[in-house]
Structures are given as structure tokens and as C-alpha cells.
C-alpha positions as CSV (number, residue, x, y, z in Angstrom):
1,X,-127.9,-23.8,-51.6
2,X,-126.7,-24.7,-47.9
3,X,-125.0,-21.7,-46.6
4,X,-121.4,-22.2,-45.6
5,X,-120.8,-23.4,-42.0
6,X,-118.1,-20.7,-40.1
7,X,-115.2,-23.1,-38.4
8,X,-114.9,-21.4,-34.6
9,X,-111.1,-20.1,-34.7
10,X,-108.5,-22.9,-33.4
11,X,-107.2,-22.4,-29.7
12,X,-103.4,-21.4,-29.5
13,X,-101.6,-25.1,-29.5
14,X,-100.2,-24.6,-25.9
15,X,-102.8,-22.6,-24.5
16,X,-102.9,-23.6,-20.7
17,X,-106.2,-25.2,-19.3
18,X,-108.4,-23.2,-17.1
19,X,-107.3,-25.5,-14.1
20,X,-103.6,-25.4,-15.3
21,X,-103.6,-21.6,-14.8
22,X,-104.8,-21.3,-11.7
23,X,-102.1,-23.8,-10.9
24,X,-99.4,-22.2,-12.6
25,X,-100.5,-18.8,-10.5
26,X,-101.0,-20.2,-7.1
27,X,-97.5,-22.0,-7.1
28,X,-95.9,-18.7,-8.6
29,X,-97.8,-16.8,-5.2
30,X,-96.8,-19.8,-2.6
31,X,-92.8,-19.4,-3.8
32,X,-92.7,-15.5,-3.9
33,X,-95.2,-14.8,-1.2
34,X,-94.3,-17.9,1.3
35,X,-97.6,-18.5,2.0
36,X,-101.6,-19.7,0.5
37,X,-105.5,-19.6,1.0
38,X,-107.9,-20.5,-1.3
39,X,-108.2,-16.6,-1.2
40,X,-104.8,-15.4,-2.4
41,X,-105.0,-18.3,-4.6
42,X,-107.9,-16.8,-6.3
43,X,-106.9,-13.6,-6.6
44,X,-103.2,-14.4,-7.8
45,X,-105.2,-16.7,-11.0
46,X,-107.4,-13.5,-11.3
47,X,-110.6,-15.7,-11.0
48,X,-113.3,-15.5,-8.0
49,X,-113.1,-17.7,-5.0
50,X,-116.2,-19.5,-6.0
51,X,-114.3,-20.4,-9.7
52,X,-111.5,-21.7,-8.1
53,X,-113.1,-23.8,-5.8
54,X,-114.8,-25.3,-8.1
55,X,-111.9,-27.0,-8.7
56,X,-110.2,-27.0,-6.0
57,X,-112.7,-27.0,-3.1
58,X,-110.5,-27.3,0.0
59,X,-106.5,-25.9,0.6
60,X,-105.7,-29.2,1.0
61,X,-106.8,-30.3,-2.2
62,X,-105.2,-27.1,-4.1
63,X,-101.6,-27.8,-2.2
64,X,-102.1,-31.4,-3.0
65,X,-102.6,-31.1,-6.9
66,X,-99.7,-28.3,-6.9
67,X,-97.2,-30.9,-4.8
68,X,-98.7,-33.8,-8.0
69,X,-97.9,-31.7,-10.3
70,X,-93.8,-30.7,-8.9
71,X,-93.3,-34.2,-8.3
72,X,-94.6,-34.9,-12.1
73,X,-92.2,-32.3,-13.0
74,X,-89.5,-33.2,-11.0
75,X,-89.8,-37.2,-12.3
76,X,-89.7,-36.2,-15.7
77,X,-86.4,-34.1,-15.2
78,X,-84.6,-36.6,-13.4
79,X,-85.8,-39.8,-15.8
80,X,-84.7,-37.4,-18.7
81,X,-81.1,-37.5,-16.7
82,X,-81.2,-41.0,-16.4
83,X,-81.8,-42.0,-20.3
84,X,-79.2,-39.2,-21.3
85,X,-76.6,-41.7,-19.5
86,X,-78.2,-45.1,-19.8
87,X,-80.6,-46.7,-21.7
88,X,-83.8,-47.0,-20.3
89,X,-86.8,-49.5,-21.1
90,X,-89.9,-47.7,-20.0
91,X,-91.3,-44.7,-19.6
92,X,-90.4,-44.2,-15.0
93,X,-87.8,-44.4,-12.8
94,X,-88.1,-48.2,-11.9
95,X,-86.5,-49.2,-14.8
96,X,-83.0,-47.9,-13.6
97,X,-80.7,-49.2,-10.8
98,X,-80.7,-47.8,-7.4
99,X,-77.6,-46.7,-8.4
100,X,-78.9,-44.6,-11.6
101,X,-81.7,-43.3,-9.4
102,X,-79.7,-41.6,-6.5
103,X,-77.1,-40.1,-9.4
104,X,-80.0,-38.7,-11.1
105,X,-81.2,-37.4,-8.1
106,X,-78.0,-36.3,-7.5
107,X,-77.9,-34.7,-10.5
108,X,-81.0,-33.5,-10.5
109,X,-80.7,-31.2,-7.3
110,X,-77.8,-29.7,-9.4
111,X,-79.2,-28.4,-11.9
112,X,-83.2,-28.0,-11.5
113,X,-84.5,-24.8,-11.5
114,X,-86.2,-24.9,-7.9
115,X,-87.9,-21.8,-6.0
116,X,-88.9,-21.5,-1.9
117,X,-92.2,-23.1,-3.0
118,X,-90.8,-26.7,-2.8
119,X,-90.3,-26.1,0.8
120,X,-93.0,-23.9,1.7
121,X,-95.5,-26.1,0.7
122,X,-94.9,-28.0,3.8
123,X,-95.3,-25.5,6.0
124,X,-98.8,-25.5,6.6
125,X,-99.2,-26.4,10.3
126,X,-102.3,-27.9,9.3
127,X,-101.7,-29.8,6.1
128,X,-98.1,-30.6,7.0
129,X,-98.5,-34.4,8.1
130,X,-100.5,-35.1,5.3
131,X,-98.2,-33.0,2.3
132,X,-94.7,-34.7,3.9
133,X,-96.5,-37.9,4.0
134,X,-97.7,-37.4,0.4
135,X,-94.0,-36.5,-0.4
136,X,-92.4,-39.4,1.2
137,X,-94.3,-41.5,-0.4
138,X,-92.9,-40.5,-3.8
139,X,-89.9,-40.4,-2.8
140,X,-89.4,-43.8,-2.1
141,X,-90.9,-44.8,-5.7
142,X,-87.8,-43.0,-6.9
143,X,-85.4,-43.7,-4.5
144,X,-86.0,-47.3,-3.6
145,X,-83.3,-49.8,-2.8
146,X,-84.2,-53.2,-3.0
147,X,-84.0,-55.4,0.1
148,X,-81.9,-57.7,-0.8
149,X,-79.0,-54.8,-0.6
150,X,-76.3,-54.9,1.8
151,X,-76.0,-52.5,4.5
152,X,-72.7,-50.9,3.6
153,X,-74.3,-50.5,0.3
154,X,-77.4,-49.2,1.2
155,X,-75.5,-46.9,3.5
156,X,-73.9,-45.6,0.8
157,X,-76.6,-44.8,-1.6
158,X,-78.0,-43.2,1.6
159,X,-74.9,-40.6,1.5
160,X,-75.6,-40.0,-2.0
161,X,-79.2,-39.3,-1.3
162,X,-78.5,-37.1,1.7
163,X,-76.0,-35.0,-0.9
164,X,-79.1,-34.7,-3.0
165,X,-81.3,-33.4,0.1
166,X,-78.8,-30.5,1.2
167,X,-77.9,-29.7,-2.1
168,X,-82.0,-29.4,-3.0
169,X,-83.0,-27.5,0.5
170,X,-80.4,-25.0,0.3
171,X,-80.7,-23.9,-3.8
172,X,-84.4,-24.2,-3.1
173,X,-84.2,-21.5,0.5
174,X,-81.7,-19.7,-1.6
175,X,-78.8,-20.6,0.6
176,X,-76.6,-21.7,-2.6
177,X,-77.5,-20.0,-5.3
178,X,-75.7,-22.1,-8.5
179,X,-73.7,-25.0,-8.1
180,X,-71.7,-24.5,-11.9
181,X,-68.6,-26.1,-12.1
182,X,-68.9,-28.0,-8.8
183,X,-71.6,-30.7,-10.0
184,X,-69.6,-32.7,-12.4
185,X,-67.2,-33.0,-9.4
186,X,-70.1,-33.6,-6.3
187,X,-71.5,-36.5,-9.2
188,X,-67.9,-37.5,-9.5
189,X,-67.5,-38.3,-5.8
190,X,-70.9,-39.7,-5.3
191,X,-70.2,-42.3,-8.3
192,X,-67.0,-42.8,-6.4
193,X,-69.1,-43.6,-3.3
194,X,-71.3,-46.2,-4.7
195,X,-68.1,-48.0,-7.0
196,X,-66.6,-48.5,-4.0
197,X,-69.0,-50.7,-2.2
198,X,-67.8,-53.9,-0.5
199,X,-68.1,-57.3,-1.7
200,X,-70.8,-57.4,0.5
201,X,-72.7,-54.7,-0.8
202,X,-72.3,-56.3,-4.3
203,X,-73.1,-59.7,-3.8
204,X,-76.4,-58.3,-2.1
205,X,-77.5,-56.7,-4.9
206,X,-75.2,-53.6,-5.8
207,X,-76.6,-52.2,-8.9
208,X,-80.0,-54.1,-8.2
209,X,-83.2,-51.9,-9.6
């Protein structure tokens, strides 16, 4: 008779990964400690040096997948704010209007829960060019306004985005510390903004995605 076969126990259902975790520690130590090496990145996982680069064999390339992995985040919160207004086909931010995607953006720097780590990150004098570059770049996948926009129009979603900046720099430096009540009015007077572009603005594309 074949002897029963023992099933290995099942992992927990939202166990981290072994390359999440070092991520989830490293980007806890850059936000409380202001600073990162492949050394204090190590010891805040609670792995060797030599384990961690194995995944992450250069600073670079550990600041790199921790700025992927914010921006991921960040995305996913502000499409999330997007569809709870207006329908969206897909599953990214193109599929809204310029318009939806400063609001959410907007909204976004209202409400996200953001630590000194989003700024801190691109303070490296080293890795600086390359991390801002790396940011800019996403940044204009989500906030892109299509060239066939007028410039009074584009100069207003540019006001709206510049609300977004200051309100995300200073929660994130711990300047301004909750925004409560005040959102619903700072959205009010951005959505005032962009309804009240020009005839110029709208006939060059307005709400254009």
C-alpha cells in the first residue's frame, strides 16, 4: 500500500515576498532615518549585505525599485480617484482627460498617506539626476496635456498641478500636517479653474485626454 504523501503547510495568503520585505523595510528606514546604503538597508530588512544585494546589487538599483514601486502605488491611488468620479475604460491614467488627471492629482496630494521618504529619495547627491529624471518621466505619463491645448488652458492645468506639488512637498516634509475640511474646497477652486477656460482653450482641446 503506497504510503500517504504529507502536503507542505500553505504560505499565509499575503505573506510578503522575500524581495518585497526588504523593500517594505528599507523605504520605512529612508522616511524615518532620512537617509540609505546598501548597509542600513540590510540591517533595517534584518538580512546580510550579501542577501540583499543579491537583489539589489547597487544603491542605485535599490532606490530605483523603491521610487517603481511609490509611483506604482501612487498611480493606483489616484486612478482609483479618477473611476470613483468618472467612468474609466482601462486599467491607467491615459484613459481620463487632462482635466480628470490634474483633479486626481489634486486630489490625491489631499489625501495620500505620504512620509519624508518621497522627498528624500532624491537626495542622494549622487543618484539625484538619475532618480528626478526617473520621476519626471512618470510624471508626465500622468499629467500629460495634449498639444493640441491652448495656452490659457494649459496654463491653467498647470496651476492646478502646481496646487498639487505644494500641497504634496509640504504634507510629505511635515509642513501641513492634514488638509480635512479644506480639500473639497482647494478641488472646488481648482475645478473652477479649469471650467473657466477661454474659448480658446476649449476649442484647442479643453478636456482632450
Amino acid at each position: 500500500m503506497a504510503s500517504a504523501r504529507s502536503t507542505p503547510p500553505a504560505r499565509p495568503a499575503h505573506r510578503p515576498s522575500a524581495r518585497e520585505a526588504m523593500l517594505d523595510a528599507a523605504e520605512a528606514h529612508l522616511g524615518a532615518d532620512g537617509t540609505l546604503t546598501l548597509d542600513s538597508a540590510a540591517r533595517a530588512a534584518g538580512v546580510t549585505k550579501p542577501g540583499l544585494m543579491y537583489r539589489f546589487s547597487t544603491k542605485e538599483e535599490l532606490l530605483g525599485a523603491i521610487l517603481d514601486r511609490m509611483t506604482a502605488r501612487y498611480e493606483r491611488e489616484m486612478l482609483a480617484l479618477v473611476a470613483g468620479r468618472h467612468p474609466v475604460a482601462g486599467d491607467d491614467l491615459a484613459s481620463a482627460s487632462a482635466d480628470q488627471r490634474h483633479l486626481a492629482y489634486l486630489d490625491w496630494a489631499c489625501s495620500a498617506e505620504l512620509s519624508a521618504a518621497d522627498l528624500v529619495i532624491f537626495a542622494d547627491p549622487h543618484l539625484r539626476v538619475p532618480l528626478t529624471e526617473r520621476w519626471q518621466e512618470q510624471l508626465e505619463t500622468w499629467l500629460h496635456v495634449p498639444a493640441g491645448v491652448g495656452p490659457d488652458r494649459r496654463a491653467r492645468l498647470l496651476a492646478v498641478r502646481l496646487m498639487a506639488d505644494g500641497l504634496w512637498f509640504d504634507r510629505a516634509a511635515g509642513l501641513l500636517d492634514q488638509v480635512g475640511a479644506e480639500a473639497q474646497r482647494l478641488r472646488s477652486l481648482a475645478a473652477a479653474l479649469l471650467g473657466e477656460a477661454t474659448a480658446e482653450g476649449e476649442s484647442a482641446g479643453g478636456e482632450a485626454s
